[in-house]
KESEBA-493321 format. One line per field, with one value per residue (C-alpha): residue in three letters; x, y, z. Coordinates in Angstrom, 2 decimals, decimal comma. Example, Ala and Ser with C-alpha at 12.3 -4.5 7.8 and 13.67 -1.06 7.14 Angstrom:
aa <- c(ala ser)
X <- c(12,30 13,67)
Y <- c(-4,50 -1,06)
Z <- c(7,80 7,14)
//
This chain:
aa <- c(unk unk unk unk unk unk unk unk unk unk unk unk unk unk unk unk unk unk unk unk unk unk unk unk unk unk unk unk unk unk unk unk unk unk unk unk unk unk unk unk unk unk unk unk unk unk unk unk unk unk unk unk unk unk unk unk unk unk unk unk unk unk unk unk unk unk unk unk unk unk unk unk unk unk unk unk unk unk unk unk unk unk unk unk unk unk unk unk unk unk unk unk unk unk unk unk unk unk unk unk unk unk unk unk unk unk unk unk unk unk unk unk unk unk unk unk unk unk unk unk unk unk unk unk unk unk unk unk unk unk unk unk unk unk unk unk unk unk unk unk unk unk unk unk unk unk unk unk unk unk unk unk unk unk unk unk unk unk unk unk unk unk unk unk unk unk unk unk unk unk unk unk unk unk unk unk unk unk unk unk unk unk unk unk unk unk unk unk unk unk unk unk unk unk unk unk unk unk unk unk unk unk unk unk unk unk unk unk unk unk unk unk unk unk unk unk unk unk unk unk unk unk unk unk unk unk unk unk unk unk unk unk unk unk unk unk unk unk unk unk unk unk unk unk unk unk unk unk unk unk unk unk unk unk unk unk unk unk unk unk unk unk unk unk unk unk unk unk unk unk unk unk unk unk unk unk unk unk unk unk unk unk unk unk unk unk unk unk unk unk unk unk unk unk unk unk unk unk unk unk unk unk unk unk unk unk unk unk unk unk unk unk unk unk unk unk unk unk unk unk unk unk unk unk unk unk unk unk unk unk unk unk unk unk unk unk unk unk unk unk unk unk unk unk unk unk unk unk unk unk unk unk unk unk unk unk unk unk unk unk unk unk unk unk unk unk unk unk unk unk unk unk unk unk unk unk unk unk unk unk unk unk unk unk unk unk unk unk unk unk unk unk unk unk unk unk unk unk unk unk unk unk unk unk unk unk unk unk unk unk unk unk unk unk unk unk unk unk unk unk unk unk unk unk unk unk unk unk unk unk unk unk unk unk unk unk unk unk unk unk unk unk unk unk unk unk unk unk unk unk unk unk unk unk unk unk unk unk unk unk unk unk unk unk unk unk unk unk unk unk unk unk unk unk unk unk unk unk unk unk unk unk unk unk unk unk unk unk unk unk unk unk unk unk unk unk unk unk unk unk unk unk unk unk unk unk unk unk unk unk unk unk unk unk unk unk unk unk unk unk unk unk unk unk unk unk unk unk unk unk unk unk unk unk unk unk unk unk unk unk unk unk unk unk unk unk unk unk unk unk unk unk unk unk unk unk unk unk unk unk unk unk unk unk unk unk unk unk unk unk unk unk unk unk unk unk unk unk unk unk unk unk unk unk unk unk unk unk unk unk unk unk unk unk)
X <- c(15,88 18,42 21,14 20,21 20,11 23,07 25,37 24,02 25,11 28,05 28,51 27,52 30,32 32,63 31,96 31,93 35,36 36,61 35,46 37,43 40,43 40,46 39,88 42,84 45,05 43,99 44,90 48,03 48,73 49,65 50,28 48,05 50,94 50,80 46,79 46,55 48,83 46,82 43,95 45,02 46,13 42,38 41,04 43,05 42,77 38,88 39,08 40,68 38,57 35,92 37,69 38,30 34,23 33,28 35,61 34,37 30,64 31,95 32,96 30,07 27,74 30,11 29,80 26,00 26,13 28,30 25,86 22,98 23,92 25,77 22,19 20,45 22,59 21,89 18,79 18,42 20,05 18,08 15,28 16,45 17,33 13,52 11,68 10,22 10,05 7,05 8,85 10,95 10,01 12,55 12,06 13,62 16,91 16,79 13,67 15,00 18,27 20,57 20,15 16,01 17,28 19,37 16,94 14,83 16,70 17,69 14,68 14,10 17,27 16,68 13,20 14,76 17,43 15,06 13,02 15,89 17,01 13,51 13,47 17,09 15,24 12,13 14,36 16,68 13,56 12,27 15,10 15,91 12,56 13,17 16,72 14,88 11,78 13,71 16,26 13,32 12,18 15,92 18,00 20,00 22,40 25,83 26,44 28,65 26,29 23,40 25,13 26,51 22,81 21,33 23,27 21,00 21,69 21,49 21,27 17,67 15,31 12,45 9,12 8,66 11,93 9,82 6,33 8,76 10,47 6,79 5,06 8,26 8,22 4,43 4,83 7,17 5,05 2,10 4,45 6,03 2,21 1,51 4,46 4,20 0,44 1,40 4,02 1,89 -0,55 2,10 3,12 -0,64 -1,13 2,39 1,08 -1,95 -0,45 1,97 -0,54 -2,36 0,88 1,77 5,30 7,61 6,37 9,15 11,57 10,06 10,24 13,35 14,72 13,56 13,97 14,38 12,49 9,53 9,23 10,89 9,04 10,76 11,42 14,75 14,24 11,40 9,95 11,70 9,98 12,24 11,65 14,03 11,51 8,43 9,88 10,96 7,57 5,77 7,84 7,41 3,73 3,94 5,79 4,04 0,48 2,19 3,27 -0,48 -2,22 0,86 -0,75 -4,34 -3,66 -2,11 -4,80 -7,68 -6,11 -5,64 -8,59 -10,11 -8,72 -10,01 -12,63 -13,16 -11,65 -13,75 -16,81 -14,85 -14,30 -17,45 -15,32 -16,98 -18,01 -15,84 -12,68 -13,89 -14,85 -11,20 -10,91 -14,28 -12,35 -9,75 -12,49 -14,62 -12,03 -10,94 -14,04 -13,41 -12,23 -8,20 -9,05 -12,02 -9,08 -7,81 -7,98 -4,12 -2,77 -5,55 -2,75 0,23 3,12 1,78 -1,62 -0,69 1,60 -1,43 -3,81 -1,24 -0,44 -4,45 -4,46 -1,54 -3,41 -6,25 -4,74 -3,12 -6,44 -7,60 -5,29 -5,90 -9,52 -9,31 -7,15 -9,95 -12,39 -10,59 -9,56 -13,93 -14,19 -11,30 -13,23 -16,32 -14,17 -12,44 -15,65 -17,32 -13,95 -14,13 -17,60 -17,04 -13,93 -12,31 -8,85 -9,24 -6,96 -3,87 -3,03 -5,72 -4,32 -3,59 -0,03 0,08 -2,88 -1,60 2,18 0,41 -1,63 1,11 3,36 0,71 1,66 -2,32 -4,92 -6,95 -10,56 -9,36 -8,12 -11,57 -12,96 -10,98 -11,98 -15,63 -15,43 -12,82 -16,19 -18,47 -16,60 -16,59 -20,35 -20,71 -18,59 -20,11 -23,51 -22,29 -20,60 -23,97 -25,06 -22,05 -20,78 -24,39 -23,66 -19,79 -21,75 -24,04 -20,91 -19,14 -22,44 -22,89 -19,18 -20,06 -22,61 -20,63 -17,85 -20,49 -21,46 -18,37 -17,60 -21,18 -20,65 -17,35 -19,52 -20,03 -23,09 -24,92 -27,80 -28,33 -31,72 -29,80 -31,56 -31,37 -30,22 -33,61 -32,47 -28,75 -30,38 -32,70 -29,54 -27,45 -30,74 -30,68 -26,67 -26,52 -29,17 -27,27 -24,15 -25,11 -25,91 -21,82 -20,98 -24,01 -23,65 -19,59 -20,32 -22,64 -20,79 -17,63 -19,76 -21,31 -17,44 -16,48 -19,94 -18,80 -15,41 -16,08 -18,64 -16,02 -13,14 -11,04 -10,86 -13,03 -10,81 -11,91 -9,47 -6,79 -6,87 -8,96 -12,14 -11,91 -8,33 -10,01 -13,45 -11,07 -8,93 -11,46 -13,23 -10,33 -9,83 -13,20 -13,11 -9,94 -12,16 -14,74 -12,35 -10,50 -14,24 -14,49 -11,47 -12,18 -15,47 -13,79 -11,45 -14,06 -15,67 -12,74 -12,22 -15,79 -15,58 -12,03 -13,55 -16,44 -13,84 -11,77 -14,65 -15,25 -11,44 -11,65 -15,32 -14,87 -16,05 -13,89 -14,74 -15,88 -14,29 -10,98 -10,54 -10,95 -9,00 -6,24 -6,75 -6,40 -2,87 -1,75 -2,71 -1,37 -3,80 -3,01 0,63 0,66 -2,13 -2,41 -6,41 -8,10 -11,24 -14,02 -12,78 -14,16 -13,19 -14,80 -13,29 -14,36 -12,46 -9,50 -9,41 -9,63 -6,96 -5,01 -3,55 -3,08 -3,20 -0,90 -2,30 -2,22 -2,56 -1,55 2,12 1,46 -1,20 0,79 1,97 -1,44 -3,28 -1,28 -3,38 -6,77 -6,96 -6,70 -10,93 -12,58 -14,97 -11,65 -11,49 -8,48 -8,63 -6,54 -9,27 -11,09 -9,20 -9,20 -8,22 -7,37 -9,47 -12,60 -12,07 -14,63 -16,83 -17,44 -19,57 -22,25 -22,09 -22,04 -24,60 -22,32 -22,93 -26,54 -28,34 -29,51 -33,16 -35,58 -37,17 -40,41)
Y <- c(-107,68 -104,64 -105,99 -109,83 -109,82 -108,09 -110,40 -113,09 -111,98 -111,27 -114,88 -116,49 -114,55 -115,21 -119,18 -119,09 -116,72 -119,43 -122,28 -120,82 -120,03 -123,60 -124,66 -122,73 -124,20 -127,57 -127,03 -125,48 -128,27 -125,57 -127,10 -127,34 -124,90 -122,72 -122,92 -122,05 -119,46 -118,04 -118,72 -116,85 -113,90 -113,32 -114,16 -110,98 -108,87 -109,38 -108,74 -106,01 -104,49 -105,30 -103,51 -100,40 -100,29 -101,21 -98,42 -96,20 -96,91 -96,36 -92,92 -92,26 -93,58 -91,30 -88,16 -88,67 -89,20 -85,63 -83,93 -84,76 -84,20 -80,77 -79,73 -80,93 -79,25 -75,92 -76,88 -76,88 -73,87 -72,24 -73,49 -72,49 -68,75 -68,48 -70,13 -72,28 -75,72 -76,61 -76,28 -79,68 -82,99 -85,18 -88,64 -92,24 -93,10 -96,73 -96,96 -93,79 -94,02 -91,73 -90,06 -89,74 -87,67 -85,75 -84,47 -84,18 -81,91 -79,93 -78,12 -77,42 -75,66 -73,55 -72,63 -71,66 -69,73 -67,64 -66,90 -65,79 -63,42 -61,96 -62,22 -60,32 -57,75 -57,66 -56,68 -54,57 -52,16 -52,00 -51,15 -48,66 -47,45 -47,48 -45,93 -43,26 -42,29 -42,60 -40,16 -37,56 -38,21 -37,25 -35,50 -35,77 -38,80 -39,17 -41,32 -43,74 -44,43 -44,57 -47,37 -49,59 -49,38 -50,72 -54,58 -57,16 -60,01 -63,04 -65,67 -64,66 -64,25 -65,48 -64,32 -63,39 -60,74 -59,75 -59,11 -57,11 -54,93 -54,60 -53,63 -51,09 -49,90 -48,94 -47,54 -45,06 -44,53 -43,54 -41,64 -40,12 -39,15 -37,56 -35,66 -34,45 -33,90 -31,70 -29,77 -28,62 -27,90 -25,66 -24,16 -23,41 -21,43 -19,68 -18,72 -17,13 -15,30 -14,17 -12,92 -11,40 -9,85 -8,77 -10,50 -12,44 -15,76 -17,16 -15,63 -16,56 -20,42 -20,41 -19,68 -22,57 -25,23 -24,45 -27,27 -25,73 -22,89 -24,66 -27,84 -28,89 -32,49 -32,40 -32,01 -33,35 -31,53 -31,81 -33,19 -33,60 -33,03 -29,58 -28,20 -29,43 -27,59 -24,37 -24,36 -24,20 -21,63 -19,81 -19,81 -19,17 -15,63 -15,15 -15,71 -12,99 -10,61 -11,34 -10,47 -7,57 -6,14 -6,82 -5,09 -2,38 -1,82 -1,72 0,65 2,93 2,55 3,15 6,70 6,89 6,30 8,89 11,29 10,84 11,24 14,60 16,05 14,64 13,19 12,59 9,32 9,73 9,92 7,04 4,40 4,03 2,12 0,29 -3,01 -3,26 -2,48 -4,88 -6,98 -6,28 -6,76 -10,45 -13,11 -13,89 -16,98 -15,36 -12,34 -14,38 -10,82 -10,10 -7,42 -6,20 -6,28 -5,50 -3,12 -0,36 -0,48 0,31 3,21 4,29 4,57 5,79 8,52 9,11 9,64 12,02 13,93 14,17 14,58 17,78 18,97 18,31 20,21 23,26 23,06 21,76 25,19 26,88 25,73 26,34 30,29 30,44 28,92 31,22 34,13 33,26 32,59 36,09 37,78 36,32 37,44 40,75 41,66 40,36 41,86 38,48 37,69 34,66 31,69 31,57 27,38 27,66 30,77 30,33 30,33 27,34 25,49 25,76 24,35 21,67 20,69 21,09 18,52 15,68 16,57 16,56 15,10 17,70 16,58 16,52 19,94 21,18 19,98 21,70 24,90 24,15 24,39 27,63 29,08 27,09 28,26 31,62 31,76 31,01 33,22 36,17 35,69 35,76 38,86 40,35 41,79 43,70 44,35 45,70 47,84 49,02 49,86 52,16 53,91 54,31 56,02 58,19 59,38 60,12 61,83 63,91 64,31 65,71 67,60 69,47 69,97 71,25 73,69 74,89 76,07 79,49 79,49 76,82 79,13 80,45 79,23 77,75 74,83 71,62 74,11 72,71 69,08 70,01 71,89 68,78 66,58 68,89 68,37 64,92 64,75 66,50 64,01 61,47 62,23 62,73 58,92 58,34 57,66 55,86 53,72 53,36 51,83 49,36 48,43 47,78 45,90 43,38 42,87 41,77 39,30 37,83 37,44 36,17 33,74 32,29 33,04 34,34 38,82 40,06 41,23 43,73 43,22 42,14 43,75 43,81 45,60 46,38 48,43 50,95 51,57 52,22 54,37 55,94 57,06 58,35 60,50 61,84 62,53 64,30 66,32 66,83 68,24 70,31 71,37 72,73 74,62 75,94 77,30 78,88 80,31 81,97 83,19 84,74 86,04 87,94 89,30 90,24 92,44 93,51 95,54 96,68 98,30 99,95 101,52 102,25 103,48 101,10 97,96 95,36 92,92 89,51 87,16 89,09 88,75 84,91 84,70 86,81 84,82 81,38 82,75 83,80 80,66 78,80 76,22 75,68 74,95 73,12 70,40 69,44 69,93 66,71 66,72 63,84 62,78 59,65 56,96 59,09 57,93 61,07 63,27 60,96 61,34 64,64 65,20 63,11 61,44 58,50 59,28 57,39 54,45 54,90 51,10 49,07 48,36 44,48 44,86 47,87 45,39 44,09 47,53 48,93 47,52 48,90 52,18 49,36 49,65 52,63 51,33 50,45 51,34 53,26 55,50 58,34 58,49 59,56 62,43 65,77 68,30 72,43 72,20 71,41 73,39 76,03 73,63 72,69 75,59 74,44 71,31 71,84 74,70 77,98 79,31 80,22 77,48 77,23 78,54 75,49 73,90 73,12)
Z <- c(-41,75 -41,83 -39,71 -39,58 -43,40 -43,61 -41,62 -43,09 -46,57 -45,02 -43,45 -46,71 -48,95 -46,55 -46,69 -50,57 -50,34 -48,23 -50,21 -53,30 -51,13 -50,06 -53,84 -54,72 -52,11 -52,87 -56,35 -55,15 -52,74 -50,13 -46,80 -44,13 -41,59 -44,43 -44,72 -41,05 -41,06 -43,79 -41,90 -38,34 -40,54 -41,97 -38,65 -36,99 -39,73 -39,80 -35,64 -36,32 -38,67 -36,21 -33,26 -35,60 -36,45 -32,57 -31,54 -34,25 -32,79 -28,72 -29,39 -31,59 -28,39 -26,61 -28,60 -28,56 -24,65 -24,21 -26,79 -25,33 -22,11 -23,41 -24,96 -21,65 -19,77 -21,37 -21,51 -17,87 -17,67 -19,82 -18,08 -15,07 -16,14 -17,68 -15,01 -17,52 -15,99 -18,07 -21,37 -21,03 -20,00 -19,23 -20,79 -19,28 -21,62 -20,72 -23,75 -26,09 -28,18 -27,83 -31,40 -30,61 -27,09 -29,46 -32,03 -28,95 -27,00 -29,88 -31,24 -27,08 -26,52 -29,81 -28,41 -24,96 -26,35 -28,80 -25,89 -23,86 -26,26 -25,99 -22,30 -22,69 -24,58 -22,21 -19,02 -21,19 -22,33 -18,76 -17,29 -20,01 -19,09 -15,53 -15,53 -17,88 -15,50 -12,41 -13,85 -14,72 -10,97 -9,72 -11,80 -14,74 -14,22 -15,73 -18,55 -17,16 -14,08 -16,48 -19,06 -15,73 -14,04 -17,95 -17,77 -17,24 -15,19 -17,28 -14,73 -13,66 -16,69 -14,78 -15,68 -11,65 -11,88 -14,81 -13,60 -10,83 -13,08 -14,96 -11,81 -10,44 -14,23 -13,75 -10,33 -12,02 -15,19 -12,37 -10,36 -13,54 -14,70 -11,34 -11,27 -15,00 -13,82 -10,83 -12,78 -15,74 -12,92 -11,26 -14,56 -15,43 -12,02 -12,28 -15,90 -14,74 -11,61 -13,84 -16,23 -13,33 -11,90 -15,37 -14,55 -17,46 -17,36 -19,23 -17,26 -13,98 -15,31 -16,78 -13,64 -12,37 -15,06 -19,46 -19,97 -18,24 -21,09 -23,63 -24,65 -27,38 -29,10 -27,70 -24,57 -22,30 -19,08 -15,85 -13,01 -10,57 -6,74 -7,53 -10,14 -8,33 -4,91 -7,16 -8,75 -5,09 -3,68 -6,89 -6,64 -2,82 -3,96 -6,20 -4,31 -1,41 -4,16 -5,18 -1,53 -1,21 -3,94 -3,49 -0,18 -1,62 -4,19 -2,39 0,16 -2,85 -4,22 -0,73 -0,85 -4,44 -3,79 -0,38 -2,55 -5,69 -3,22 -1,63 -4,92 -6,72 -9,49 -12,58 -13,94 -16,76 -14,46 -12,52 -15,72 -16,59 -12,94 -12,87 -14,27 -10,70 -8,69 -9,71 -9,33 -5,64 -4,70 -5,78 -3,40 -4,65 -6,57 -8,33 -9,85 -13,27 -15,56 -17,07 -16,04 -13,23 -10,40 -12,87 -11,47 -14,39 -13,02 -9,15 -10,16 -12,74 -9,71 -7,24 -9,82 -9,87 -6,11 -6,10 -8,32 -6,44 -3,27 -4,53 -5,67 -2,67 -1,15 -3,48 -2,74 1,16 1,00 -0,58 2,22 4,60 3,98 3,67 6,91 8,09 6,88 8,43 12,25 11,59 10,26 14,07 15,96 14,00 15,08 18,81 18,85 19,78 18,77 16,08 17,02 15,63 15,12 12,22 10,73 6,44 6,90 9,28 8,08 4,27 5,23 7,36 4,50 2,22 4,36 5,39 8,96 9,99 8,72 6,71 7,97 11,48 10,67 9,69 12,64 14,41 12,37 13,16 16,60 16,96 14,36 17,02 19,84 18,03 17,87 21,47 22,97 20,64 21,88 25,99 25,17 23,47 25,70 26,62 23,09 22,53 25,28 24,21 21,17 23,15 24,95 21,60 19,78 23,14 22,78 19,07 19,54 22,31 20,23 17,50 20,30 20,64 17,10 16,92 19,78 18,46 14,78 15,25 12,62 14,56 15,46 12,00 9,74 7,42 5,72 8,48 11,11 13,33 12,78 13,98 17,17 17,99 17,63 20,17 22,73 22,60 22,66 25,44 27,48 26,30 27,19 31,01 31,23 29,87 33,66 34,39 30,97 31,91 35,21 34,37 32,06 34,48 36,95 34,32 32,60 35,86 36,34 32,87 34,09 37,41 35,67 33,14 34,87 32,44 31,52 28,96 26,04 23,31 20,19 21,99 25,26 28,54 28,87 32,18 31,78 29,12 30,61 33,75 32,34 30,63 34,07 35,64 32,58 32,64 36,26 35,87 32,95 35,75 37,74 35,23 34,39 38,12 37,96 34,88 36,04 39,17 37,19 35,16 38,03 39,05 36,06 36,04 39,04 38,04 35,46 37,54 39,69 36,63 35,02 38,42 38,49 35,18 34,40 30,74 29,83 27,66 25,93 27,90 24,82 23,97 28,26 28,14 25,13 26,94 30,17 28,38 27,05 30,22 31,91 29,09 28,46 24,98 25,62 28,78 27,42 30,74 30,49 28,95 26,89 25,88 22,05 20,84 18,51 15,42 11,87 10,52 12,97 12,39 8,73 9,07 11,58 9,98 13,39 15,46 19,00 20,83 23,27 26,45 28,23 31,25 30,81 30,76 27,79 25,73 23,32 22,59 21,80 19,18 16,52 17,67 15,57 12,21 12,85 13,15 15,93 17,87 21,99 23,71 26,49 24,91 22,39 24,88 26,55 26,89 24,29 24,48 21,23 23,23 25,83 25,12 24,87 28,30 29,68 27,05 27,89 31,57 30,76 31,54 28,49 27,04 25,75 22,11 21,19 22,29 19,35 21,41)
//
């Protein structure tokens, strides 16, 4: 009844206006020209009152036309942009007035554009997220990159970009958590070998990254490729240092440990170590003690084995001037000439300078004292001999100093012990020759058999027992003359007491006959003295040694020993001249003790 009604109360006041108009005019007696003019005028005006309204409602119809397609336009946009097709249906206009489309359309767009703001601020936190991690991943990026990379693309807010920036943003929040995973796991193991090492952990890190020491609010932990690959090659020096030093350790503590056995160490000096050797004994991954492989601890342990090893050297030393003794104590009593490679001198500097190795050393002092040993028992039997010879020239040299005693026969208390002495002396030194040529022919066997000369302190047997004979068979000789000589003598004074009718006396005659043949000056006559260290302390001199020109430089040091040989020990003297005609029985013999 709204728009019916309403032109047909418009129709009706019209018809009553113009009923009244008419009334008036017919009253008026206006003409019917001027009635239809009047007419025709409200006719337009009322058309054009129409037009103005129908116009009015056009652009109305139009406005709603361009809003609504406006809003559906944005609409489809927005639509579009989200990927949200199911949010708006389009309807069929032909039923729906435009103003229904309107208010429609409108609470639609409002929706759309709320949730593209929040779409907006969905792909601006991811990528903010995104730019963030993959910065961590590479490095630090500049400012201006970082701000251009953040604008969003507004044209596709589809939920399909976002489930793609969601699934690359948890790609990068896993790779991000692996990273972060492996780089606390690299800073844990560079902490420990540190600790091990005894190294500066936060200088060793800080090398590599801050962030990796400093953990602060401000700053989060770098896990770039750059810190990961500094981390590894830090723990791959650090693991070398580690087996450099494990090496190194356990070599020291090898020679610890041979010396603690060599110099019986005590417990006490060994507890403060117990700690790095249980630990070496450990496999590498098994060593997590601080400090067991630290710089302070090598140079604790090398200073340990210094000190030992110059103990050891005092005492090695010590050992070996024993075992020196006990070689030149051997040599001594053989009469063999002690090598000289292992004499003090050289074996001391050698120690002293690491040049040999001291056990190899001490072999080699074993076997010279092995060798020693040997060689003294196959010359036994002829030392045991040389020892015979020398006690037969003693006793012959006893001999003649017994002879020369003018008091010898008096019975004075031991006089029959002295006389039983001279009997057996005088046996004995008969079998000199004998004893001197057997001993010559089994030097030479021994020679022949080892094929190298027989030396006695120095210098060869064979020269002094031969020089020795020819000087007692120049005595035998000198012996023969001198018994001529006395013969001649005798019957000299035989006829002289005939002339003269007066006898003289027998000793003044030899003394005055030894004058005037000068024995005493021309000391060409040799006697039998031996190697006696009473007669030489008494004489107070060193006879000058008389040797084979190629061995004179060896022999000089034989009169250091009283048991030493030399052939001018064993000469002839004018002092024992007179003793020869007892010894060769010229003059009486002594009383028999029988």
């Amino acid at each position: 009844m709204g728009v019916g009604g309403g032109l047909g109360m418009e129709a009706t006041n019209c018809g009553a206006l113009l009923r009244e108009l008419q009334q008036i005019w017919a009253e008026v007696g206006e003409s019917e020209g001027e009635k239809n003019k009047v007419l025709s005028e409200i006719e337009r005006e009322c058309l054009e009152v129409y037009r103005r309204k129908v116009d009015d409602a056009n652009r109305t119809r139009v406005q709603l036309h361009q809003s609504v397609a406006t809003k559906e336009a944005e609409v489809a946009s927005l639509v579009a942009t989200l990927g949200e097709h199911k949010l708006y249906l389009k309807k069929d206009k032909s039923v729906v007035p435009l103003k229904e489309q309107l208010a429609a359309v409108v609470p639609v767009l409002e929706n759309l554009k709320g949730k593209k703001e929040e779409r907006l601020k969905q792909f601006s936190d991811i990528q903010s997220q995104i730019e963030k991690i993959r910065s961590e991943l590479s490095e630090y990026s500049d400012g201006d990159d970082k701000e251009n990379s953040l604008i969003v693309d507004e044209n596709d807010l589809s939920t399909r970009k976002l489930n793609n920036y969601q699934a690359q943003l948890h790609a990068l929040q896993k790779e991000k958590s692996d990273r972060l995973h492996k780089v606390l796991e690299y800073v844990n193991e560079v902490h420990c070998l540190c600790g091990v090492l005894g190294i500066d952990f936060g200088k060793t890190v800080n090398g590599i990254h801050p962030s990796l020491h400093q953990n602060g609010l401000e700053q989060s932990t770098n896990i770039s490729n750059s810190t990961l690959e500094g981390l590894a090659n830090t723990i791959s020096n650090l693991k070398a240092e580690q087996r450099s030093r494990i090496d190194k350790m356990r070599e020291t503590m090898e020679s610890l440990c041979k010396l603690w056995k060599l110099m019986d160490s005590p417990q006490e000096e060994r507890r403060q170590f117990n700690r790095v050797l249980s630990v070496l004994i450990s496999s590498e991954e098994e060593i997590l003690s601080p400090g067991v492989l630290s710089q302070e601890t090598i140079e604790k342990m090398g200073a340990e084995v210094e000190r030992l090893t110059k103990l050891k050297a005092r005492r090695l030393k010590e050992i070996f001037m024993k075992k020196r003794s006990e070689l030149e104590e051997i040599c001594r009593s053989a009469h063999i000439e002690p090598d000289a490679s292992t004499a003090p001198e050289q074996t001391n500097e050698m120690i002293d300078s690491g040049m040999i190795d001291p056990s190899e050393l001490l072999a080699k002092l074993e076997s010279q004292i092995l060798k020693a040993k040997e060689e003294s028992l196959s010359r036994k039997d002829i030392m045991d001999r040389i020892n015979k010879w020398i006690s037969a020239c003693d006793e012959e040299a006893w001999l003649e100093e017994y002879n020369q005693d003018s008091k010898r026969y008096s019975a004075g208390r031991g006089a029959h012990i002295n006389l039983r002495r001279a009997e057996k002396a005088r046996i004995l030194v008969t079998k000199i020759p004998a004893m001197v040529d057997n001993l010559i022919n089994r030097t030479f066997a021994w020679e022949n058999a080892r094929n190298k000369p027989f030396l006695y302190d120095g210098g060869r047997l064979i020269s002094v027992l031969e020089e020795y004979r020819l000087n007692r068979e120049q005595k035998e000789e000198e012996k023969r003359r001198y018994r001529d000589q006395k013969k001649l003598e005798s019957i000299l004074l035989k006829e002289k007491e005939a002339i003269f009718g007066s006898k003289g006396s027998p000793k003044r005659a030899v003394s005055l006959n030894r004058r005037t043949n000068g024995y005493r000056s021309s000391g060409t006559t040799s006697g039998l003295m031996t190697p006696n260290p009473r007669r030489s302390s008494l004489d107070g001199a060193t006879p000058e040694l008389l040797t084979p020109r190629s061995c004179s430089g060896h022999y000089n040091r034989y009169f250091s020993d009283s048991r030493r040989l030399s052939a001018t020990q064993l000469n002839f003297g004018d002092d024992s001249l007179s003793t020869f005609t007892s010894i060769s029985g010229s003059e009486p013999e002594s009383p028999s003790l029988g």
